[in-house]
Structure formats: structure tokens, C-alpha cells
N, C-alpha and C positions, 0 to 999 in steps of 0.2 A: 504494500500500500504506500501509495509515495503521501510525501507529507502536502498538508493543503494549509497556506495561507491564511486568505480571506473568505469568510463567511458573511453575507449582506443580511442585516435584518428587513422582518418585514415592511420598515419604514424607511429602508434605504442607505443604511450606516454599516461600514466592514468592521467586524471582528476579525482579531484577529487569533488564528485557530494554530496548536501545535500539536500535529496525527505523528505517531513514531508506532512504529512494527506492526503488527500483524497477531490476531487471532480474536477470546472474547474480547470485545470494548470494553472500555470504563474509562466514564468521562468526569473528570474532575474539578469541580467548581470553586474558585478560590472566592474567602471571605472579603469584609468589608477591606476596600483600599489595595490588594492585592490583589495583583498579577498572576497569570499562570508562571510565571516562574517562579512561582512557592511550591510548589508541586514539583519542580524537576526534580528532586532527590529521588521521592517516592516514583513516579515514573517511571525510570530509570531502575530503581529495585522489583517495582511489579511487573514490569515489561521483561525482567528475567526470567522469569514466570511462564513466558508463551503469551501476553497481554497484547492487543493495542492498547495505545495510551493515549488519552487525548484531551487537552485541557483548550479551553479560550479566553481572552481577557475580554471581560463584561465590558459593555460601554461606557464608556470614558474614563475606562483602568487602560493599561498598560499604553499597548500599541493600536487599540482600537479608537474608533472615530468617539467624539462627544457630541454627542445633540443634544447635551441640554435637558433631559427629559429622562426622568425613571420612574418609577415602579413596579410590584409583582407581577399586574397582566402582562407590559411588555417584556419583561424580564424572563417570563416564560414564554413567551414566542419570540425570544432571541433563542433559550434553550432550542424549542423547537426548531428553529431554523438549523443550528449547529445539528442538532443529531438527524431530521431528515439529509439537510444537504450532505452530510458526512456518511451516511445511509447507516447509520448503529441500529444496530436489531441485538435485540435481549441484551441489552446494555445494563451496567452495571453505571449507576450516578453514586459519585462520593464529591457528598455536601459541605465545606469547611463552613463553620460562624453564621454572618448572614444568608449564605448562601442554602442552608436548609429551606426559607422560604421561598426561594427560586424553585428547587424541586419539589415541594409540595405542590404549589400552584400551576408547574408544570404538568402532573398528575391530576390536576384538579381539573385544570382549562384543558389539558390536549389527551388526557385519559395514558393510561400503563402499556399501551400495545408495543410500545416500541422498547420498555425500561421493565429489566428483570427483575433487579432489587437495588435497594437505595443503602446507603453508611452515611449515618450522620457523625462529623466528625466537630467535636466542639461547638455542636449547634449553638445559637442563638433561638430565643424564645422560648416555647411556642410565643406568650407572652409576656411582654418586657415588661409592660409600664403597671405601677400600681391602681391598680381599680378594686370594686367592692367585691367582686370575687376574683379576683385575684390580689390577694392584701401584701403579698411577699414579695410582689414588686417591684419595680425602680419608681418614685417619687416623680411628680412628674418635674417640681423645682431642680431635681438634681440633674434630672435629663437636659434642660433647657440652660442651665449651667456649665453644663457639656458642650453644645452647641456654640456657647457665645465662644467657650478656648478652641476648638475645633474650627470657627470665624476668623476669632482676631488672633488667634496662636499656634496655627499646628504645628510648627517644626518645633517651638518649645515643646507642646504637650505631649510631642510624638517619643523626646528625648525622655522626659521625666516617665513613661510609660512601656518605650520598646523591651527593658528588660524583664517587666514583669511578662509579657507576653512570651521572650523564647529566653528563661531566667537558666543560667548558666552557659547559653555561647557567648563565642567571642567578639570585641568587640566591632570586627570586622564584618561580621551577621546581623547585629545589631546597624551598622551600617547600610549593610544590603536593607536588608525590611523597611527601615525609616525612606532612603531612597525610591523605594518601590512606592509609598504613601505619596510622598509630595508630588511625585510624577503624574498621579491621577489628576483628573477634572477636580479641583476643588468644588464647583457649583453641583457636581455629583459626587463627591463624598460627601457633603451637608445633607443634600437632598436622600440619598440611598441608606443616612445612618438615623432620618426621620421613619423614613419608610418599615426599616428594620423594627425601632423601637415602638413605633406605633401602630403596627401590624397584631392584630389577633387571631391567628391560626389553630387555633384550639378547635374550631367547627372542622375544620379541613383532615388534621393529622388521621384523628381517626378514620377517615375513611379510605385511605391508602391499605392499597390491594396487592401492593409485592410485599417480600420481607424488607424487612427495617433491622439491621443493627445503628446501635447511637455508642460511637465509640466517644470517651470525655476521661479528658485529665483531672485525676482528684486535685490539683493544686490551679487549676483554669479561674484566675478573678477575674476575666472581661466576661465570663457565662457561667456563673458558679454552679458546680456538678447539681444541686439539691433543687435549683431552681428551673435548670437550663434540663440538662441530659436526662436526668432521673424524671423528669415531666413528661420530655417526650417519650422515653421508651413505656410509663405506666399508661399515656394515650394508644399508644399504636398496638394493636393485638399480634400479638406473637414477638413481640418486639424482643431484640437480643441488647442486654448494657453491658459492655464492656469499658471498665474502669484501668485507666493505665495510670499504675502511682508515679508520684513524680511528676507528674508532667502538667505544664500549662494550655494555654489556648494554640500556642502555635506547635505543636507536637509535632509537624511535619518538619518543623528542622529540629527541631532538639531531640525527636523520636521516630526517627526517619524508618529504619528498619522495623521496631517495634509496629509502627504502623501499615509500612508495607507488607506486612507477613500478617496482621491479623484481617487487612482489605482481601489478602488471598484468599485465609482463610477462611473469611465469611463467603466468599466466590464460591470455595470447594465444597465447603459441606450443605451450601445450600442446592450446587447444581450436582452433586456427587463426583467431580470431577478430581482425578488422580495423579 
């Protein structure tokens, strides 16, 4: 399979798509502010495997166009577009952060025919923000507070926060990660990190018809395990929670291997594959 480019949404905008080898898919969604090149590690270990691998960077992350404009629906008919244009059949989607609600909604609006089974990795939500049934919430003062350093401060906010996201690399990773943030659309990481937190998918998860693992770092503070991971896998029926100690939200660099071998493994034992 040779590697492809550009993917055009259905409004007219290239993503930009990274296809490497050959056999099942599994397409990889990088969270808020990240690029698919947060994924190369894992990639690159799952694709030893016998995988394709194949990630893109969401509109107005990395190398792809910014219009200016997000949320869920289009969000998932940019999915869409990647996995028919790419022609992925019985694909396997792995969700990083915000990107969980990318593939629900994409399950939701464009139905499972084409996606085998989903890993949510360090998901975000189902929901963020404090409400009357949901009391364990984020506040909605503290979100809106976020927002204005996020406006008038991201490359400070980015510094006093990259370590806790991948806490023990070096400082040259730390590097990378902040780099990959500022390079996005600002007016879509404001808008995509609203989107996120003021999304309630709680109606949606449960009704997802493939298997669901929700793999989550016991030490993750941007999604903490109790409120984030442990929600979703008690929504989703049959759901599998795999808990990796140590680790934070970005677990695909500090736990690269660790995670490329349990995405396998959730591959093998759910299709019997040897």
C-alpha cells in the first residue's frame, strides 16, 4: 500500500494523512493540539505486528488546512472521509484524549460498518463540565479560566504543564510536544478545547456496537482515571479497562511499547488472531 498524502474533507480542506504497510488497519486519532506525529512510536511498534498504520492530522493540527471551523459532526465526517477515501474495512480506531469524541460521533453519524473495535486511550469525558448530575465535574469558573491562559498565554501555560502530561522524559520530548501545540491553529485549539469540555456524550457511548477497551494511566491529571476512563468503560457494555500504573495522559511517549502491545493485544483476542 503506498502511503497517501492528502485527504479532502467534505467541505473542501486537505488533511493531511500518514498510510505505512500493509495488513489489518488501525487508524489512530491524536488528542487535543496534537499531531499525528504523537503516534509515530506506537506505529512503528504495531506495524511490526503485520498492521497498517495510519494516522491524520485533524484540521488545523499539524500539516492540515485551517478553516476556521470545528466541531463533533464535522469532525466525524472528516473521520469519514479518511477511512472511506483510504478504503479501511474492519478497522480498528485508537482514540487518544479528545479524540474519543471524534469516534463516538463517528459511530453515531456514519454507523460501525466500516470500524471493528475502538481503544480509548486516555479518553476525555464522556463528560467534563460540572452539572447537576454530573457533580464531579470540572466547574464551569475553572474551565473559563483555562480558556482566558490558553488566549492570552499558551506557550507559558504549555511550559508550566508539558511535564505533567509525559512526567519523566527528556527535556528534548518535552520540546517536541510543546512545538507540536503552538504549530496548530490557535482559533482551533480554543474552539476544539470548548467543544471537548462542553460536549455530553453520555447519550451516545452506550450505544456503541463494536468492543470498546479504554486503556488510562493511573497517574493521567489532564483526564483523571475515576472520572474520565473508569466512566467510560462502566457506560459501554462489554467494555474492557485497562489500567497502566505509572503513566500519564500522554503514554504514547512515555509508554510507547507498553501500549503498542496491549492495542495488539486487544486486536488478537478480540478477532482470534495468532
Amino acid at each position: 500500500m503506498s502511503e497517501r498524502h492528502f485527504v479532502t474533507t467534505p467541505d473542501g480542506h486537505p488533511l493531511f494523512v500518514r498510510d505505512w504497510g500493509s495488513g489489518p488497519p488501525i487508524l489512530f486519532l491524536a488528542g487535543w493540539g496534537m499531531s499525528s506525529d504523537l503516534w509515530s512510536q506506537v506505529m512503528i511498534l504495531v506495524g511490526e505486528h503485520g498492521f497498517r498504520t495510519v494516522a491524520f492530522d485533524r484540521r488545523g493540527h499539524g500539516q492540515s488546512s485551517d478553516p476556521g471551523v470545528v466541531n463533533y459532526d464535522c469532525l466525524a465526517d472528516d473521520l469519514a472521509a479518511i477511512i472511506e477515501t483510504c478504503d479501511l474495512q474492519d478497522c480498528t480506531l485508537v482514540a487518544h484524549s479528545g479524540a474519543a469524541g471524534e469516534a463516538i460521533r463517528y459511530v453515531s453519524r456514519h454507523g460501525s460498518a466500516r470500524v471493528k473495535r475502538i481503544v480509548f486511550v486516555g479518553a476525555q469525558g464522556p463528560c467534563v463540565l460540572q452539572r447537576t448530575d454530573n457533580p464531579n465535574g470540572v466547574p464551569r469558573e475553572l474551565f473559563e479560566a483555562l480558556m482566558v491562559r490558553l488566549k492570552e498565554d499558551l506557550p507559558d501555560w504549555l511550559d508550566q504543564n508539558v511535564e505533567a502530561f509525559i512526567p519523566g522524559a527528556s527535556r528534548t520530548a518535552f520540546t517536541w510536544v510543546t512545538e507540536m501545540v503552538l504549530r496548530c491553529s490557535r482559533r482551533l485549539l480554543m474552539d476544539f478545547q470548548r467543544v471537548i469540555v462542553e460536549a455530553d456524550l453520555r447519550p451516545e457511548v452506550p450505544a456503541l456496537d463494536v468492543p470498546v477497551t479504554v486503556i488510562h494511566g493511573d497517574l493521567d491529571v489532564s483526564c483523571p482515571i475515576d472520572t474520565t476512563g473508569r466512566h467510560f468503560a462502566a457506560l459501554v457494555p462489554g467494555a474492557k479497562l485497562v489500567v497502566v500504573e505509572g503513566a500519564a495522559h500522554g503514554l504514547m511517549v512515555t509508554h510507547s511499547k507498553r501500549l503498542a502491545d496491549d492495542i495488539v493485544a486487544h486486536f488478537n483476542q478480540e478477532s482470534g488472531r495468532l
